[in-house]
DOGUTI-984375 format. One record per residue (C-alpha): x, y, z; residue number from 1. Coordinates in steps of 0.2 Angstrom, whole numbers, plus 5000, padded with zeros to 4 digits. Example, Ala and Ser with C-alpha at 12.3 -4.5 7.8 and 13.67 -1.06 7.14 Angstrom:
! DOGUTI-984375
((5062, 4978, 5039), 1)
((5068, 4995, 5036), 2)
! end
This chain:
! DOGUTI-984375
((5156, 4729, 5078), 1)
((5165, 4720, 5095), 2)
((5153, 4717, 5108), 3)
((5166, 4723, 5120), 4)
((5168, 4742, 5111), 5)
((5148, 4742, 5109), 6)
((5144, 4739, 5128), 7)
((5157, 4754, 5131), 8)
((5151, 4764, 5118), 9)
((5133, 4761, 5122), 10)
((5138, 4768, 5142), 11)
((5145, 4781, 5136), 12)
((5132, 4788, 5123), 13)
((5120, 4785, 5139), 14)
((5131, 4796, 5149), 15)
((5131, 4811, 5136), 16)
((5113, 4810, 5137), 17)
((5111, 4812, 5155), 18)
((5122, 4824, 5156), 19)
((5114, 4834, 5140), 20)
((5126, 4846, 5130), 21)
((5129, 4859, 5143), 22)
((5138, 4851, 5155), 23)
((5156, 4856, 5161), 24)
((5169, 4844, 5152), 25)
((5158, 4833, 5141), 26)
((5170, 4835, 5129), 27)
((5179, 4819, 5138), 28)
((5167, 4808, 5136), 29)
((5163, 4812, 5116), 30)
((5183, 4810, 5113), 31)
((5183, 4792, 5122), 32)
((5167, 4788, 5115), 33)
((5177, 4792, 5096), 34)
((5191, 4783, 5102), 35)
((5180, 4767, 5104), 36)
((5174, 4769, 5087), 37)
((5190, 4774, 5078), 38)
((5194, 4755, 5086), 39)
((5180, 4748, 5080), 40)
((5183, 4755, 5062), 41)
((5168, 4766, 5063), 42)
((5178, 4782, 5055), 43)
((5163, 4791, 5051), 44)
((5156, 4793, 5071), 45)
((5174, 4794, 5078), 46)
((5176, 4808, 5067), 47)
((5162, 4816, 5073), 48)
((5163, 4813, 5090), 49)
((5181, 4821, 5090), 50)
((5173, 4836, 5080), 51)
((5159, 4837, 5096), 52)
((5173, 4835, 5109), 53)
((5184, 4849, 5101), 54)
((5168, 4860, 5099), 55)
((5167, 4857, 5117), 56)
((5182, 4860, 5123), 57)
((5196, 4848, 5119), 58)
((5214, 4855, 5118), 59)
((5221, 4848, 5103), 60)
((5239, 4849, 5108), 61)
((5238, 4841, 5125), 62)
((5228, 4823, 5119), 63)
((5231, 4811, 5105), 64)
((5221, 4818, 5089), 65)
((5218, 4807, 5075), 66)
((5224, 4816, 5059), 67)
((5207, 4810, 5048), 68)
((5197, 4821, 5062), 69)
((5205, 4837, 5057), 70)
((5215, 4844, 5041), 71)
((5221, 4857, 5049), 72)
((5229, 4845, 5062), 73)
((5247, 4846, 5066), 74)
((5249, 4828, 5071), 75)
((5254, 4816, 5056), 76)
((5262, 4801, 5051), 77)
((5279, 4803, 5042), 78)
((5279, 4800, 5025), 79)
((5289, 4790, 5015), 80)
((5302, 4803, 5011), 81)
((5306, 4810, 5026), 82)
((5306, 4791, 5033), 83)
((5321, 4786, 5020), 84)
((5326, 4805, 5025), 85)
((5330, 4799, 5042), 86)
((5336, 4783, 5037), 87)
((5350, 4791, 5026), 88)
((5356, 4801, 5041), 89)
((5357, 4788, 5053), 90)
((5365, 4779, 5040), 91)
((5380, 4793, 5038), 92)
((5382, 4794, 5058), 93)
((5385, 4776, 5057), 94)
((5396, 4776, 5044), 95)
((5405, 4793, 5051), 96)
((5406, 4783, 5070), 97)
((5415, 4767, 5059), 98)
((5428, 4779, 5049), 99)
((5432, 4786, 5066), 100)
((5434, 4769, 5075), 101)
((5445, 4763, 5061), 102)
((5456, 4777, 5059), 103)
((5458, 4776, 5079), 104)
((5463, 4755, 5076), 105)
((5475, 4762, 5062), 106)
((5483, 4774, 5072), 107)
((5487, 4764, 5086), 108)
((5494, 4749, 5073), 109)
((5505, 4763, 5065), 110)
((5512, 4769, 5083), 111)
((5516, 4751, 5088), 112)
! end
């Protein structure tokens, strides 16, 4: 565990507990407090800490939301297909855009 993240984390978890689990917006400070341990590599307590903040009150679609904290969440990495997906169709604008450039270099050789 960094020293750095645990001096935050330790703040915070002191926080939480002076505030105690009815206090307007808490929510905040369990989803920062996750985010320091989902850096720290401490999956299990960000996860849970993201579940407490949701409980709380944390609106999904307005802040990041790591997709291991929720299966129903629609946030997600792209996969590999849809990644070669978007390749492939860049690829064809490009090549589209270069057809279009040489028959434009074409037709002004053939006028001249």
């Amino acid at each position: 565990m960094s020293k750095k993240y645990t001096d935050d984390i330790n703040a915070i978890t002191s926080e939480i507990e002076k505030r105690g689990d009815n206090q307007y917006n808490l929510w905040e400070l369990y989803y920062q407090r996750g985010y320091l341990f989902f850096l720290n590599n401490e999956d299990d307590k960000a996860k849970a800490d993201y579940k407490k903040a949701e409980s709380l009150g944390l609106d999904v679609t307005e802040l990041p939301y790591y997709s291991f904290s929720n299966s129903n969440s629609k946030r997600r990495e792209f996969l590999l297909p849809e990644k070669i997906l978007v390749f492939l169709i860049l690829l064809m604008v490009l090549v589209a855009i270069g057809i279009q450039i040489l028959s434009f270099v074409y037709n002004i050789k053939a006028a001249v």
